[in-house]
N, C-alpha and C positions, 0 to 999 in steps of 0.2 A: 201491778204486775200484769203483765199480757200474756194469751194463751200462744202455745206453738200452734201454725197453720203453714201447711205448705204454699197454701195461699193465702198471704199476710192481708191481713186490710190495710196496715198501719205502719208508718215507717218512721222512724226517728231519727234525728240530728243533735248534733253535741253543738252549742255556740260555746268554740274558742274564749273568747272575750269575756264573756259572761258567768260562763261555767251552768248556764243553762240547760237542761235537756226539753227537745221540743219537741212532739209525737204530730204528728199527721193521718188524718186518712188516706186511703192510697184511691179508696173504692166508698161507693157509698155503700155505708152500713146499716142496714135496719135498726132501730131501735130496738133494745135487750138480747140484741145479737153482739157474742163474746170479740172483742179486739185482740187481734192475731196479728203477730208477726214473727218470722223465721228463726226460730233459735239456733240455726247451721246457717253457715255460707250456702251450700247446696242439699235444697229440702228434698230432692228426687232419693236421696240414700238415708236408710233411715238406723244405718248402723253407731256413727257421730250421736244422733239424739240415746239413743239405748246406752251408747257406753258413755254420754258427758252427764246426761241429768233423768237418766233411769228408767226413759219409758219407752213406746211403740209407735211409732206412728206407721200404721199399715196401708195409709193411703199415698206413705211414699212409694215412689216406683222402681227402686231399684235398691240393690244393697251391696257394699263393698265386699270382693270377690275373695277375699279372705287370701290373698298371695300373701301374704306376711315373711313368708323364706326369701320373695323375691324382692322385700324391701328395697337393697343396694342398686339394682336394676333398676328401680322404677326411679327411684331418685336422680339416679344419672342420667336420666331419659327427663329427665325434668317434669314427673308427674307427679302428682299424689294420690291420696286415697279415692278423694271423690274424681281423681277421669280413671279412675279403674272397677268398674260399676256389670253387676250382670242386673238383667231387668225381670223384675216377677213376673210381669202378666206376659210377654214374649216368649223370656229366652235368650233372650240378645243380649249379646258380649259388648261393651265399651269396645273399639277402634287400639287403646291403649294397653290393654289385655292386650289384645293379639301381639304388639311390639313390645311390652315387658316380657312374654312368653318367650316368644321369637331370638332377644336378646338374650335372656339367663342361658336358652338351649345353643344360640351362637359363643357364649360367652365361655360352655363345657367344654365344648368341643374345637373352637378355632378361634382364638384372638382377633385372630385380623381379621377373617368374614364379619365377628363382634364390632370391630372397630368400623369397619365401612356400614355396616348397617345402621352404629350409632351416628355415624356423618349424614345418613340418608336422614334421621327423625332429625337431628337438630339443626339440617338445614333445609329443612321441609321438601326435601328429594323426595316427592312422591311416587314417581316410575320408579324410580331403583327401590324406593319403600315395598313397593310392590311387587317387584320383580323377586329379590328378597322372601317376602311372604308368598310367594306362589311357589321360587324353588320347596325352600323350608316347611310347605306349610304341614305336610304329614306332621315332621315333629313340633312344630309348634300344636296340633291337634293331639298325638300322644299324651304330651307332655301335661296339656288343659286337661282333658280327659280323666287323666290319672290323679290331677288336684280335686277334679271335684267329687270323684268318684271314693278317694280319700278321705276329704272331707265330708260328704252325706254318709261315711261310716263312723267318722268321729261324733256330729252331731247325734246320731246315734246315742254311741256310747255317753254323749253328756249329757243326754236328755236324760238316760237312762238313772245314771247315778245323781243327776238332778232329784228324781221323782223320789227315789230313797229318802232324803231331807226331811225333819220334822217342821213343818208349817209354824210352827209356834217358834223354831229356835231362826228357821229362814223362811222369812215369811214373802221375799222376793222369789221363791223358786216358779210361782205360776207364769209372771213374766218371764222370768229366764227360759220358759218351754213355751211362752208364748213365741218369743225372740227365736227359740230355735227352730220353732217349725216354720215362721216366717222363713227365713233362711233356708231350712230344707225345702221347701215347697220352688223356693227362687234356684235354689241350685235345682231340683230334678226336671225343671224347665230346662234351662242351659244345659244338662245333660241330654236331652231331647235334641236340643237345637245340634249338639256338637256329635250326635250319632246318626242324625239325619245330613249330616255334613259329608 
């Protein structure tokens, strides 16, 4: 078994033919220093590791921005989880946030401005991309504002009722408040960033 490292040493191939697995160095490795390689497509968000196989890695650099209402949106925009990324040590919003935001709040209020802005991302119309996010941009900023403002009161409240838990019956609740303040700490960044905005 190999350990998670955002920075893998080690990289693996399946042989076809064989039914072989073949492991590699990627880097050289000191002797009785542990063989890493990336349990996630993208090691930068460390939400995927916490919720597939249970643990933290804090040395990722960003954590998925928690839109989950604006799934439909992001989907259509042809993204997923990890290009929708706010960053812990910044503050910095993914590029992709801005256009899931942009799109749900074009999407309330005018179909067709909706439709031509989605014509702008999926034909890589960058001017009009922009033009777009400069008209709209207050409410695409409301709109962000009010999610994450939302959310660091929810983590709140599930930190809270986390802590309640008896240790002996949930013996995962330290991680899960470790996970959340990771998370808080990564939003009241991005809330910084989007009030200095």
């Amino acid at each position: 078994m190999f350990n998670h490292g955002a920075d893998a040493t080690v990289e693996i191939s399946y042989d076809g033919n064989t039914g072989d697995c073949n492991a590699y160095a990627s880097a050289d490795i000191p002797a009785g220093s542990p063989l890493q390689i990336s349990y996630v497509a993208d090691p930068m968000d460390s939400t995927p590791l916490f919720a597939t196989y249970g643990f933290l890695d804090e040395t990722a650099s960003a954590t998925f921005c928690k839109l989950m209402h604006m799934l439909p949106e992001m989907e259509e925009l042809g993204y997923s989880f990890a290009d929708l990324l706010f960053y812990k040590e910044t503050g910095d919003i993914s590029p992709q946030v801005y256009d899931v935001v942009l799109y749900h709040v074009l999407k309330k209020s005018d179909e067709s401005l909706a439709q031509q802005f989605y014509q702008a991302v999926m034909s890589g119309d960058e001017a009009t991309k922009s033009q777009f996010q400069e008209q709209y941009w207050q409410y695409t900023k409301e709109e962000l504002q009010s999610h994450v403002d939302g959310l660091l009161v929810e983590l709140d409240q599930w930190s809270y009722t986390a802590s309640q838990y008896d240790l002996n019956t949930h013996p995962r609740v330290p991680l899960i408040l470790q996970h959340n303040a990771f998370v808080k700490d990564t939003f009241l960044r991005v809330k910084s960033t989007l009030d200095n905005m």
